[in-house]
N, C-alpha and C positions, 0 to 999 in steps of 0.2 A: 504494500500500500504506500500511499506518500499523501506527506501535507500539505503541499502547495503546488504551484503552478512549477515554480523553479526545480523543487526535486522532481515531478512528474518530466520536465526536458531533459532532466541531467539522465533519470532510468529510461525513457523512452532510446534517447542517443546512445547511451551504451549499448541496450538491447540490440541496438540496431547494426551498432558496430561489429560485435560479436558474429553477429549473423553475417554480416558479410565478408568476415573473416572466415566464414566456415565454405564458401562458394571454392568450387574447382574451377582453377585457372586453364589448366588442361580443356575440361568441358567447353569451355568458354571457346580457346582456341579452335577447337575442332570443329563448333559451333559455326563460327568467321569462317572460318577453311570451307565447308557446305557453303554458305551464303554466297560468298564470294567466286566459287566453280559455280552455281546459278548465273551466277551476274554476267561473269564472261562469258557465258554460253546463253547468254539474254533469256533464259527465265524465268519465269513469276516465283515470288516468293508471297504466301499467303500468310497474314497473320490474322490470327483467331481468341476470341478470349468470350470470357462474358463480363458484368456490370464493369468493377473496377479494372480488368485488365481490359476492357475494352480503350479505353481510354491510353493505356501502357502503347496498344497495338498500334490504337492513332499516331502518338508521339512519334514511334517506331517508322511509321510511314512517313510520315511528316519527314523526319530529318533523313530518310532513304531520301526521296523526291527531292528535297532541297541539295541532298547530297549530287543528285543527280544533273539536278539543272547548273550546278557552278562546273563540273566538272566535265560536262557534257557527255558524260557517259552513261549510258542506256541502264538504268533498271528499275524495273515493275514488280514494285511493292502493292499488294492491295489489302487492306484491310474488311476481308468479309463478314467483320460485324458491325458496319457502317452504314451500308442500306437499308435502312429503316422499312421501305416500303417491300423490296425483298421477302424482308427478314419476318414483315408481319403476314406477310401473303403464305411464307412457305409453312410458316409457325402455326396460322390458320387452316390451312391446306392438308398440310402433311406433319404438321407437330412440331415442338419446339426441338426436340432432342434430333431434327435432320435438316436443322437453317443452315448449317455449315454444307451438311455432304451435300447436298439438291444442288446447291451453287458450283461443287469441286465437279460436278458430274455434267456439267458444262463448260468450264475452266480450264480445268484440269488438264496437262499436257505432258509428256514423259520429259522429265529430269527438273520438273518446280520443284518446286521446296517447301514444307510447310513449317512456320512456328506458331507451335499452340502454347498459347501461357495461362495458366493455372491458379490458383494457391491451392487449393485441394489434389488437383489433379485428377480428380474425379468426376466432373461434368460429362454427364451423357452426351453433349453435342459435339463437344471437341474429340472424345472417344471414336463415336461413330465417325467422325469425318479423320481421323487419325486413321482408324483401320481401314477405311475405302480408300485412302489415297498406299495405304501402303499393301491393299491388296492389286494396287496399279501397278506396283514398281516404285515408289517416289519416297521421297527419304522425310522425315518429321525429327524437328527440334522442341525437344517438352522444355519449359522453364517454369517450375514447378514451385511449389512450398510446402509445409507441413509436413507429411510423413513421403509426399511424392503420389500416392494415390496409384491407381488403376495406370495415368499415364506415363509415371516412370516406367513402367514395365512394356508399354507401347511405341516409348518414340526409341530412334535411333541413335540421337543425341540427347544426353538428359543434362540440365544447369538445375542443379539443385540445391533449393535454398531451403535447408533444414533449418525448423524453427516448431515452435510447441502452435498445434492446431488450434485453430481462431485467430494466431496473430497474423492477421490482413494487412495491416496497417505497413508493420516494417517488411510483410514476403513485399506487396505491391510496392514500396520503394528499395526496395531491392531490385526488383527485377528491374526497373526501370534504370539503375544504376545500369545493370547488364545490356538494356537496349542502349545506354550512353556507351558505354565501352563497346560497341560491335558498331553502332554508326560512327563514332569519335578514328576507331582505326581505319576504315572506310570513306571518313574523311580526307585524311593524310594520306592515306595510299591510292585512290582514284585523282585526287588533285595533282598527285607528281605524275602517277602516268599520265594525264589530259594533261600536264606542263610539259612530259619531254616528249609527247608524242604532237605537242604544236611546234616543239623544236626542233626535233626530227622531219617535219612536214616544212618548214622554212629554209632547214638545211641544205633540204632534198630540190626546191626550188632554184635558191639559191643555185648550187648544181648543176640544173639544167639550163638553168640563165648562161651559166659560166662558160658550160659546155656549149653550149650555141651561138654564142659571140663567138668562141674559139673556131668553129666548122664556119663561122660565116668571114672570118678572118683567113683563113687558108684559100679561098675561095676566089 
């Protein structure tokens, strides 16, 4: 328990630190490593969540896209729990627990990528749409909380933020730390190659200028 506002930030902040002291780094890498073999092979990468990591997912897209437009380099991030109108058709339709797969079964293309985030890990609709994409062929990134759930045991890559069940609060800023760290290095590594691959393309210019003064010089 705590008396005031002050100790309540001081326990919350170390809880929180702890916990993300407990994250594989490794995970993490191999994580980037998937993402990033989508990207240069221009595939979709789908992020999926429900209430508060819907929100994780947006972010996640968000700084993909912005990643994308400074560096001009191609990648299609989509966050499928953003169509509201979608999401209530298929939820109507066909049920809540199949708003992800109905969309991956039109989407869906061999070598995407999906990341499902959690804190339970046990949400029926990222399940379902976790096993359809990986009864395609297609590789799933769990980023998880609490004990890991049902989809530690389903994705291919799991970031697991162990922490005592109900704590929402520090797994959802945790994981979000985890989407800053995979767009942050994506940042710096798509920015130098769209830098040297503009330098390499002036060089190259350059070059044929050089070269054709010279042939029209011989001449």
């Amino acid at each position: 328990m705590y008396d005031s506002p002050l100790e309540f930030s001081k326990i919350y902040m170390k809880k929180l630190l702890a916990i993300l002291e407990r994250i594989g780094h490794q995970e993490v890498a191999v994580a980037i490593a998937l993402i990033e073999q989508a990207v240069l092979e221009r595939k979709k990468i789908f992020f999926l969540g429900n209430g508060g990591s819907v929100a994780t997912c947006s972010h996640f897209v968000c700084d993909m896209i912005g990643i994308s437009a400074r560096s001009g380099i191609h990648i299609d991030a989509i966050n499928l729990a953003e169509n509201a109108s979608a999401i209530t058709a298929i939820a109507n339709d066909f049920g809540y627990e199949n708003i992800f797969t109905h969309q991956l079964k039109h989407l869906l293309a061999p070598g995407d990528v999906l990341v499902a985030i959690s804190a339970s890990g046990n949400s029926r609709n990222l399940l379902n749409a976790v096993e359809f994409a990986k009864s395609k062929g297609n590789s799933c990134i769990g980023i998880i909380g609490f004990d890991g759930g049902l989809l530690k045991c389903l994705s291919d890559v799991v970031i697991f933020v162990e922490s005592a069940h109900g704590e929402y609060g520090a797994v959802e800023d945790a994981h979000l730390v985890i989407a800053h760290i995979i767009t942050d290095y994506f940042k710096g590594k798509l920015l130098q190659l769209s830098q040297f691959a503009t330098s390499l393309q002036s060089k190259q210019s350059n070059e044929v200028e050089v070269h054709g003064r010279v042939s029209l010089g011989n001449r």
